[in-house]
TIVEXVEX-438052 format. One line per 2 residues: number of its first residue (from 1); their letters; for each residue x negated, y, z of N, C-alpha, C. Coordinates in Angstrom, 1 decimal, m for minus. Example, Ala and Ser with C-alpha at 12.3 -4.5 7.8 and 13.67 -1.06 7.14 Angstrom:
2
1 = AS = m13.2,m5.7,7.8,m12.3,m4.5,7.8,m13.2,m3.3,7.8 | m12.8,m2.2,7.1,m13.7,m1.1,7.1,m12.9,0.0,7.9
This chain:
73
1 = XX = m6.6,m1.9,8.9,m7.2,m2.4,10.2,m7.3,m3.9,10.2 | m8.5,m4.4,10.8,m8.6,m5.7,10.8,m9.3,m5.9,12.2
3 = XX = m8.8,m7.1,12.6,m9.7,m7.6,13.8,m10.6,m9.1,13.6 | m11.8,m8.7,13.6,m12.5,m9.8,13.0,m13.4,m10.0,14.1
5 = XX = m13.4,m11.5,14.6,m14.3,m12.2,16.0,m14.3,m11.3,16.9 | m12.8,m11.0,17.4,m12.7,m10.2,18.6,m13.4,m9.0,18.3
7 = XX = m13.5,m8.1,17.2,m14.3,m6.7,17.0,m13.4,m6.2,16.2 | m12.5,m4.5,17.1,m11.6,m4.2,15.9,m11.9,m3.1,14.7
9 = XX = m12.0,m3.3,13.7,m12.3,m2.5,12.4,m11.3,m1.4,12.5 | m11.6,m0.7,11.9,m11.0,0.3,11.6,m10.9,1.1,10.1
11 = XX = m10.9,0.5,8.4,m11.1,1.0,7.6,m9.9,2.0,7.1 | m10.5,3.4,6.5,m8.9,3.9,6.3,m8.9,3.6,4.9
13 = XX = m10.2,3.4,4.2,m10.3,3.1,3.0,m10.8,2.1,2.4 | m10.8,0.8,1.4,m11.5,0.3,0.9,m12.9,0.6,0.8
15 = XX = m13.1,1.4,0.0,m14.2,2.3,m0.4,m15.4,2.8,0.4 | m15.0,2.5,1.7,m15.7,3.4,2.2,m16.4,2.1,3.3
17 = XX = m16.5,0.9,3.0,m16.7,m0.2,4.2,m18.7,m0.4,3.7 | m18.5,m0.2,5.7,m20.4,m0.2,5.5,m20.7,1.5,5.8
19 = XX = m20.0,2.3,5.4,m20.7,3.7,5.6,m20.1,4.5,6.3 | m21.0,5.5,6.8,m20.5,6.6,7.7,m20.2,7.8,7.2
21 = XX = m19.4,8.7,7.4,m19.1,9.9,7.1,m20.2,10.8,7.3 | m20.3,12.1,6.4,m21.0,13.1,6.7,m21.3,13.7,8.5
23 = XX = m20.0,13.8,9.0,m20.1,14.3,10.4,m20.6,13.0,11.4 | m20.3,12.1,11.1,m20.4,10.9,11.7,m21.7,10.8,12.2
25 = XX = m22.5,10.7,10.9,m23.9,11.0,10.9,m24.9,12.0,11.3 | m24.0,13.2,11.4,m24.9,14.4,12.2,m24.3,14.1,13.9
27 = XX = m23.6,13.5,14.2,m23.1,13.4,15.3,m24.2,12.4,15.8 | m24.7,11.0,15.0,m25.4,9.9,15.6,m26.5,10.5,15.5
29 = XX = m27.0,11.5,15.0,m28.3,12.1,14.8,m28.6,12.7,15.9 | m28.3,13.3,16.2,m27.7,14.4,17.6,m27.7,13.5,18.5
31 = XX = m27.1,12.6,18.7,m27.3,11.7,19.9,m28.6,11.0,19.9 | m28.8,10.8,19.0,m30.4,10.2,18.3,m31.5,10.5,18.9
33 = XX = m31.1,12.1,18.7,m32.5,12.7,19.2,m32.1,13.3,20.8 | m31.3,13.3,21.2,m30.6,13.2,22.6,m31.6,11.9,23.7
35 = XX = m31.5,10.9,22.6,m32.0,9.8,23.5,m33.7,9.7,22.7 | m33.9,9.9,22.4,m35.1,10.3,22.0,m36.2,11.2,23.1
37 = XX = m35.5,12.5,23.6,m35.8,12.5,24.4,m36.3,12.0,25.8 | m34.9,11.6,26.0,m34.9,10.3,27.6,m35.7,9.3,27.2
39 = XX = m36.2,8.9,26.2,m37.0,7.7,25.7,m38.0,8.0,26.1 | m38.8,9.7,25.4,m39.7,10.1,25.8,m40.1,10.0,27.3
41 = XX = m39.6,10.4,27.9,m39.9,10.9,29.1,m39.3,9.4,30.3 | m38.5,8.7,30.1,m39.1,7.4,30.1,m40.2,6.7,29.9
43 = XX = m40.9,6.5,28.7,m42.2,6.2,28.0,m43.6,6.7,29.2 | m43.2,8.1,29.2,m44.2,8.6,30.3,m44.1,8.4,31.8
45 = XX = m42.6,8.3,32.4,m42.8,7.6,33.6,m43.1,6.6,33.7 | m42.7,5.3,32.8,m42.6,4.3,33.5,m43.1,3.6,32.8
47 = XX = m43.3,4.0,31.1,m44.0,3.0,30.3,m43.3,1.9,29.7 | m41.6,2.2,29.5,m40.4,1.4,29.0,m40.7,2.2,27.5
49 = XX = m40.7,1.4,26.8,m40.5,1.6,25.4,m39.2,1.4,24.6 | m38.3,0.5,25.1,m36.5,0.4,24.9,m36.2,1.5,24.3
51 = XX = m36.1,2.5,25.1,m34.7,3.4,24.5,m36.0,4.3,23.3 | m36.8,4.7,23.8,m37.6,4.9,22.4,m37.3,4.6,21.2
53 = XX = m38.0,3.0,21.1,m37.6,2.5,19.9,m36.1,2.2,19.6 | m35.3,2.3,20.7,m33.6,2.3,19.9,m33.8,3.7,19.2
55 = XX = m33.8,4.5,20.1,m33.3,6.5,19.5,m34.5,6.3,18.3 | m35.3,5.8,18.0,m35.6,5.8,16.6,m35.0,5.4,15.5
57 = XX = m34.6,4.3,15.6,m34.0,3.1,14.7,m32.2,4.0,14.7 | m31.7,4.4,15.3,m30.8,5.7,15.3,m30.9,6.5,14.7
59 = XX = m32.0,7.1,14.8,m32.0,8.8,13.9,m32.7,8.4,12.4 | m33.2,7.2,12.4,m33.6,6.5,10.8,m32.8,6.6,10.5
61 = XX = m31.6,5.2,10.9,m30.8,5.2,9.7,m29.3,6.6,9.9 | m29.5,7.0,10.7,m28.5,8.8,10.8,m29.3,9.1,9.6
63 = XX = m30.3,9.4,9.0,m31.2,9.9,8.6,m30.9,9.4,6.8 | m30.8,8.4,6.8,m30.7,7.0,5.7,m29.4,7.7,5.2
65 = XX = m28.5,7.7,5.8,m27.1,8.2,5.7,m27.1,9.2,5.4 | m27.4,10.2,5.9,m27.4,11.5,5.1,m28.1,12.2,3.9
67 = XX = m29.2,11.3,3.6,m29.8,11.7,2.4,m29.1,10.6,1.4 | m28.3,9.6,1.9,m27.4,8.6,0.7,m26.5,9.3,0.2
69 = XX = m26.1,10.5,0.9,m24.3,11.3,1.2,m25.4,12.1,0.5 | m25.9,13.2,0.5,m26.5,14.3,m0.5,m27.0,14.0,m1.6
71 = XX = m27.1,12.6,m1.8,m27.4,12.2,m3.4,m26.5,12.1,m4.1 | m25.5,11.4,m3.5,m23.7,11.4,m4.1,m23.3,12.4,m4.8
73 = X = m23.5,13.4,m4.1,m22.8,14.6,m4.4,m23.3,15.9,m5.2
């Protein structure tokens, strides 16, 4: 554990700093496309593009992650 500029880390491993675990990643995915929807349907009421383009940039790199983790292995 480290606390670096008031942000607390939490590594259990060396090894593992910068990435997310397998479930981690189906979990951000899942929320990903969770807000993906409300982006959508944002988009069409009101013509906010925000949470859109966040819930994209989410389920990318959810996405990035999990095909890094199935190549590993």
């Amino acid at each position: 554990m480290e606390i670096n500029g008031g942000v607390f880390l939490c590594y259990p491993n060396a090894g593992s700093r910068g990435s997310m675990n397998k479930s981690t990643a189906w979990i951000c995915l899942s929320g990903g496309v969770f807000l993906l929807v409300l982006g959508v349907l944002d988009l069409i009421a009101e013509g906010k593009w925000v949470l859109f383009i966040l819930s994209l940039l989410i389920i990318s790199f959810s996405l990035s992650s999990l095909f890094k983790k199935s190549q590993n292995s």
